[in-house]
N, CA, C and O of each residue as an XYZ file, in Angstrom:
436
protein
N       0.808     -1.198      0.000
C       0.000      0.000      0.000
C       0.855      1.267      0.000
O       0.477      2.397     -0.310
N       1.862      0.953      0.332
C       3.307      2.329      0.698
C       3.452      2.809     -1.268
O       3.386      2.115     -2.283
N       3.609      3.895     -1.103
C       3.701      4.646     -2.303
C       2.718      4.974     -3.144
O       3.144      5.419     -4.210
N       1.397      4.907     -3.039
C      -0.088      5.082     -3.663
C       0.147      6.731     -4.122
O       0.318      7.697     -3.379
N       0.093      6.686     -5.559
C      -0.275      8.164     -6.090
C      -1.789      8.672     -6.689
O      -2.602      8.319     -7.543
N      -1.616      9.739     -5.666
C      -2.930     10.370     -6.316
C      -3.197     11.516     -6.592
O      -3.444     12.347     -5.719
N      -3.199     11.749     -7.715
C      -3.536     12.749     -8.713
C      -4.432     14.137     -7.756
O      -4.431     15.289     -8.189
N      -4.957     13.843     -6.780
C      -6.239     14.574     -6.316
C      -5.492     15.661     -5.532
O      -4.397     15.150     -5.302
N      -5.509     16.818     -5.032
C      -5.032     17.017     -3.671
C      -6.396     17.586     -3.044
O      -7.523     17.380     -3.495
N      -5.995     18.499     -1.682
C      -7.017     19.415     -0.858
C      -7.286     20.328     -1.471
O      -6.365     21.067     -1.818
N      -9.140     20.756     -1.986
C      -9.332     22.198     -2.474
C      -9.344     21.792     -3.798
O      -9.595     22.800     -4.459
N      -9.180     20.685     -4.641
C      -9.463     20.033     -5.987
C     -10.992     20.756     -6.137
O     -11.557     21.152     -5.118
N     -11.626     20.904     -7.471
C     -13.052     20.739     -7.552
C     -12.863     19.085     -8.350
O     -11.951     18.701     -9.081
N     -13.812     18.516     -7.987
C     -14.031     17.115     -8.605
C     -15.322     16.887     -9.324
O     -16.209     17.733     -9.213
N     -15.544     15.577    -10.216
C     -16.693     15.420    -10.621
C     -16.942     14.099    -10.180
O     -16.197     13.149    -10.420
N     -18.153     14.038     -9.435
C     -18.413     12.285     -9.388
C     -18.931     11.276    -10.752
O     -19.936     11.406    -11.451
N     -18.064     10.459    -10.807
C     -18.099      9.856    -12.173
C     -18.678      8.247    -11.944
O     -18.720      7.418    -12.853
N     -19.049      8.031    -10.734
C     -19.722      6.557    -10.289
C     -20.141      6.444     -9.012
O     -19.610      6.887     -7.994
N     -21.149      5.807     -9.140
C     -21.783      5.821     -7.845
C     -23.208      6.112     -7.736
O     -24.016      6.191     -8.661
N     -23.441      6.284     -6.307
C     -25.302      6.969     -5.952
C     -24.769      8.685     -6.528
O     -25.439      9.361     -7.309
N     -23.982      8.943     -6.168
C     -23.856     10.609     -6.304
C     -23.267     11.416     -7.838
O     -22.929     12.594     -7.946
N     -23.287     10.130     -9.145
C     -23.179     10.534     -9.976
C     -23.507     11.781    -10.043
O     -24.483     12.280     -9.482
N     -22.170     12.734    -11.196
C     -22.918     13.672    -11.691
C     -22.466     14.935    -10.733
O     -22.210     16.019    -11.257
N     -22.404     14.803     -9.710
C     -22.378     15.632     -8.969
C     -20.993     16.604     -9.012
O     -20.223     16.032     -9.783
N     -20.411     17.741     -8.541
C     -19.256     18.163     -8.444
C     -19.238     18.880     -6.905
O     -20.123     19.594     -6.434
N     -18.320     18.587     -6.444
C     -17.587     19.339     -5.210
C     -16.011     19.671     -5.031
O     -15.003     19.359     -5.665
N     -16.248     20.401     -3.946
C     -14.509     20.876     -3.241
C     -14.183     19.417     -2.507
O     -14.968     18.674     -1.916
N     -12.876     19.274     -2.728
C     -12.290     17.875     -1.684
C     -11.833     18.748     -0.432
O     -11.209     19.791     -0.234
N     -12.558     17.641      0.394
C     -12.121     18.704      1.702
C     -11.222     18.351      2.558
O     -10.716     19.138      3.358
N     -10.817     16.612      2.432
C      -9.737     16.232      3.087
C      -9.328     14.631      2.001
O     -10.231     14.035      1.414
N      -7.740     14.145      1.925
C      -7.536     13.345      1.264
C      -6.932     11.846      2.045
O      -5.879     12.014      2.661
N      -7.291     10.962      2.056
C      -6.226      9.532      2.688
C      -5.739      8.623      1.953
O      -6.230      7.558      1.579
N      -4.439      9.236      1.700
C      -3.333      8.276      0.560
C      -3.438      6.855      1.461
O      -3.308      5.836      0.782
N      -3.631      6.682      2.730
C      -3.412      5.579      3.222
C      -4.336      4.337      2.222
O      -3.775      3.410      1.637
N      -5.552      4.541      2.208
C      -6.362      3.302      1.656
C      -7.296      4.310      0.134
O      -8.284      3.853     -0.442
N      -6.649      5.661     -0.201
C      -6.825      5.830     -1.960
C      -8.159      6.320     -1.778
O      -8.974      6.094     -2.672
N      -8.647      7.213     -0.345
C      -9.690      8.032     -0.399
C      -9.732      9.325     -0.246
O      -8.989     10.018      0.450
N     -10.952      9.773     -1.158
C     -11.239     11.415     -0.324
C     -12.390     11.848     -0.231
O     -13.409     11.488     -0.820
N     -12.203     12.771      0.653
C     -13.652     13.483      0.864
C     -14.119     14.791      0.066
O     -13.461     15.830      0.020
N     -15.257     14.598     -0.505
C     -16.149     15.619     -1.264
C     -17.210     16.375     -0.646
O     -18.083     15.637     -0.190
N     -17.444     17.766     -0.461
C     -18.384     18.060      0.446
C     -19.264     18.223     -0.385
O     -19.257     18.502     -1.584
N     -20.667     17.864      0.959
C     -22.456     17.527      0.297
C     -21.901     16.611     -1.067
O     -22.347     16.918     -2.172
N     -20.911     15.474     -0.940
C     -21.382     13.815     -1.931
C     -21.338     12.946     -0.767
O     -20.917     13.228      0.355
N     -21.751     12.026     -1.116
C     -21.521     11.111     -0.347
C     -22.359     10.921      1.375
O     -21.887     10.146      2.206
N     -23.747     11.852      1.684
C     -24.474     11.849      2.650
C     -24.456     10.367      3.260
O     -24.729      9.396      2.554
N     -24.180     10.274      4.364
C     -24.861      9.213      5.260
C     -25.474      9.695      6.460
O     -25.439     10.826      6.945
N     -26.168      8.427      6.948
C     -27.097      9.151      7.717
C     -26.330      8.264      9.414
O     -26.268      7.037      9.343
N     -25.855      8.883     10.675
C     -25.329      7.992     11.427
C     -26.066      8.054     13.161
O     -26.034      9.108     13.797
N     -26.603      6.955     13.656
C     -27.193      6.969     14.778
C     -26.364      7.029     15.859
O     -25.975      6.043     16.484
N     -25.993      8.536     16.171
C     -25.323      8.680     17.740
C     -25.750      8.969     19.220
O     -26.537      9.861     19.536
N     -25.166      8.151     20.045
C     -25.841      8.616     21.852
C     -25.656      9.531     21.936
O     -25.015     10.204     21.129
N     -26.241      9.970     23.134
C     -25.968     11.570     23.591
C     -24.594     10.969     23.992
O     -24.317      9.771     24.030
N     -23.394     12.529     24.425
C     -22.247     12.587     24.441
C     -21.423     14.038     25.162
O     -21.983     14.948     25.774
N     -20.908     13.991     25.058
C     -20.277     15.602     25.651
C     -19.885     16.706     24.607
O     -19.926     17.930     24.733
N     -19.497     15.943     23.551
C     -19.536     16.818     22.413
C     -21.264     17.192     22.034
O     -21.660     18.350     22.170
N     -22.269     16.011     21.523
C     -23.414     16.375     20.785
C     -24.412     15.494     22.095
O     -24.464     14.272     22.239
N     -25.121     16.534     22.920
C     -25.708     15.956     24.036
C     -26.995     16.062     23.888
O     -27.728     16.030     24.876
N     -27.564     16.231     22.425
C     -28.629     15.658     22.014
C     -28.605     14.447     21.399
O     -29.745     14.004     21.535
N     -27.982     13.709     20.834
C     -27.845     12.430     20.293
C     -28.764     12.237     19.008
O     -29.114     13.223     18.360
N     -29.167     10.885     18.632
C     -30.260     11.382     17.811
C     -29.433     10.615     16.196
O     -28.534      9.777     16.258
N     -29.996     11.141     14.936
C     -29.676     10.870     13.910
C     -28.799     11.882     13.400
O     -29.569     12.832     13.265
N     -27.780     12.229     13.070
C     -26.428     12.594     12.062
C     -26.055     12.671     10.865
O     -25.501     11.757     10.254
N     -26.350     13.876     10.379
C     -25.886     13.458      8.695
C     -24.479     14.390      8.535
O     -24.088     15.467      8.985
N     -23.750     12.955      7.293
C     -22.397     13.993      7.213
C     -21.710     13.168      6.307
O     -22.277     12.185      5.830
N     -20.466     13.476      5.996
C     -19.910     13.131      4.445
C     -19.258     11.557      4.936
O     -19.097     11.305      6.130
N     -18.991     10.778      4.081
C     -18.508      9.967      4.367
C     -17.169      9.831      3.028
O     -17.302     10.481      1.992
N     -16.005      8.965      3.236
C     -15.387      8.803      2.339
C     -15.363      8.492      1.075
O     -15.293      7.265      1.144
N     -15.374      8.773     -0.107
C     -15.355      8.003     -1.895
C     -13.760      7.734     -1.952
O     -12.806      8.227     -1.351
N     -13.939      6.410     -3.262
C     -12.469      6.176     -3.240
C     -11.954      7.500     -4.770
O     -12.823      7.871     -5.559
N     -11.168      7.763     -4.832
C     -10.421      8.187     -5.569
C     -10.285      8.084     -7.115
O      -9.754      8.931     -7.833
N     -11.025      6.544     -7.643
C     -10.834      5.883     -8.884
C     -12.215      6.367     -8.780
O     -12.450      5.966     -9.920
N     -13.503      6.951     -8.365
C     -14.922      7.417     -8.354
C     -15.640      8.917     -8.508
O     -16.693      9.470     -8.190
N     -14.248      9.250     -9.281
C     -14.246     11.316     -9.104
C     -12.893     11.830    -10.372
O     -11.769     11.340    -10.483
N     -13.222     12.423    -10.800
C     -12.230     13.366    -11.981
C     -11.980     14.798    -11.610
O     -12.752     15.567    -11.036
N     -10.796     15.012    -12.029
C     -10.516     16.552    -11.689
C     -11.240     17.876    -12.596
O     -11.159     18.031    -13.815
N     -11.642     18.371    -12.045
C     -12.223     19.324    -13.178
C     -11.450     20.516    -13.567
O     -11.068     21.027    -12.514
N     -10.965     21.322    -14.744
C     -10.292     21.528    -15.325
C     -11.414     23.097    -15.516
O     -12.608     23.033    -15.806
N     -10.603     24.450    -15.255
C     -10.723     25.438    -14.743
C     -10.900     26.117    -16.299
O     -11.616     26.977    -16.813
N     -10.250     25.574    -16.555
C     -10.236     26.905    -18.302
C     -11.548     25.715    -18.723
O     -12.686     25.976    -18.332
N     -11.321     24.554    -19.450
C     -12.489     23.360    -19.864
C     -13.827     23.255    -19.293
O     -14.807     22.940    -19.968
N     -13.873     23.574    -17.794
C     -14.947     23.292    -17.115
C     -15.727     21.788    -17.160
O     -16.887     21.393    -17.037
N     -14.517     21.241    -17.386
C     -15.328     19.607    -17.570
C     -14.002     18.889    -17.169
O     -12.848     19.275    -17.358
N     -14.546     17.500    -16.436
C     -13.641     16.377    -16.294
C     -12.710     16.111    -17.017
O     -12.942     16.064    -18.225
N     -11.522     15.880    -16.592
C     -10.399     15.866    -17.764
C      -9.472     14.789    -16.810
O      -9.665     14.581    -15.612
N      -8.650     14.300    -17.470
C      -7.288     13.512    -17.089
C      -6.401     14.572    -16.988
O      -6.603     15.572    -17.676
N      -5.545     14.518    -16.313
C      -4.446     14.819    -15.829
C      -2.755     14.410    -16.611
O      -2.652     13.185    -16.679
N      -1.851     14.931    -17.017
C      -0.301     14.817    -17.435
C       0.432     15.532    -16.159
O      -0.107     16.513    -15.646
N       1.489     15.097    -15.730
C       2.553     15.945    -14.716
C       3.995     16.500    -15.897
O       4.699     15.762    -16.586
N       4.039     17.681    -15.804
C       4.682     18.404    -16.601
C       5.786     19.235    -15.830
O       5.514     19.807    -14.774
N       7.144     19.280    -16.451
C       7.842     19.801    -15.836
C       8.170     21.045    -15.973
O       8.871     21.090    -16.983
N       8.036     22.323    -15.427
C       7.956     23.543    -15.338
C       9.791     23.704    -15.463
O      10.659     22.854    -15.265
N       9.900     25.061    -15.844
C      11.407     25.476    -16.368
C      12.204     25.448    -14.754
O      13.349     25.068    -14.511
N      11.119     26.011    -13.745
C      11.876     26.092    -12.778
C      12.467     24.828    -11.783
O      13.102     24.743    -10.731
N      11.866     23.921    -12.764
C      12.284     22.467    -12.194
C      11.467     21.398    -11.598
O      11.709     20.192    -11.629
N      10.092     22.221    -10.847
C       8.915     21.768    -10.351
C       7.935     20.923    -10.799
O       7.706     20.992    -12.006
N       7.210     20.042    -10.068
C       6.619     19.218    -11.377
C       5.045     19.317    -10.963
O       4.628     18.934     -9.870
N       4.064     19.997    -12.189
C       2.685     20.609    -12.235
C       1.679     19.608    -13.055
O       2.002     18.960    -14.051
N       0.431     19.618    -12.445
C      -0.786     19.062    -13.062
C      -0.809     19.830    -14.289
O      -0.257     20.923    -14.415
N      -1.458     19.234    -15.183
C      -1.585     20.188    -16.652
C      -2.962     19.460    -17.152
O      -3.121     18.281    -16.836
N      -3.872     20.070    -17.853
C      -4.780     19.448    -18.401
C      -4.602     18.797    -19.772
O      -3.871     19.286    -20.633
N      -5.542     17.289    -19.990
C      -4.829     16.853    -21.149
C      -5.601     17.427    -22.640
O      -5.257     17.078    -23.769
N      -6.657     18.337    -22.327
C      -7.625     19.003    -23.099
C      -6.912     20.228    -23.927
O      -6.669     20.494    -25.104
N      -6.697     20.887    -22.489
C      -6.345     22.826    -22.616
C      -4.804     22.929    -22.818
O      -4.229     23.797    -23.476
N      -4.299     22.014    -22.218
C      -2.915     22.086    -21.607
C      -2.956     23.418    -20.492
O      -1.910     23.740    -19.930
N      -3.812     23.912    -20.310
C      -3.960     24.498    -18.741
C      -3.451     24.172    -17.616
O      -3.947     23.172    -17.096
N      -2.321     24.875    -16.868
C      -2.053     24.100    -15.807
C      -2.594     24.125    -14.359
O      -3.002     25.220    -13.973
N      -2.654     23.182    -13.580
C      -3.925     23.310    -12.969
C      -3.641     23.373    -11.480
O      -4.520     23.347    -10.619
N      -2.037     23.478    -11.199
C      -1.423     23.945    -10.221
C      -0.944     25.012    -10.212
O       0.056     25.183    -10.910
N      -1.489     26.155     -9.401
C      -0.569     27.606     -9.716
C       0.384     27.855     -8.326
O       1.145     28.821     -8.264
């Protein structure tokens, strides 16, 4: 599992490309290279039954994002405005940048 690359980072806009939440697009709001997930805010609703507690001392039913894997979402591409694949391109200053494979837009500034 050591070395998993993913194209995605924090603050991506994404498109959901499978699933219940087809279709949909969001901000990634947090990423886990550990097991190749991330989180999309408002995709992915579940609904979770918690006791009362010291944090939430009403208890009750919970709604809130749950994880998508990574292979279930595309990057969306800022000049294109549509799902696109990704190339890593090497900038003069040596650095190495997302680029779109559409626009050639690069999609790291």
């Amino acid at each position: 599992m050591l070395g998993n690359k993913i194209h995605i980072k924090k603050d991506d806009k994404v498109k959901v490309i499978a699933g219940k939440d087809k279709g949909k697009v969001g901000k990634v709001v947090r990423v886990v290279k550990k097991n190749n997930k991330i989180l999309v805010e408002n995709v992915n609703i579940v609904k979770r039954h918690t006791k009362p507690s010291a944090k939430n001392k009403q208890g009750g039913i919970v709604a809130g994002e749950a994880s998508i894997h990574v292979s279930n979402v595309m990057l969306m591409c800022n000049k294109c405005i549509k799902p696109v694949r990704i190339k890593m391109q090497t900038l003069e200053n040596g650095k190495k940048a997302r680029v779109c494979r559409k626009c050639s837009e690069l999609i790291d500034k």
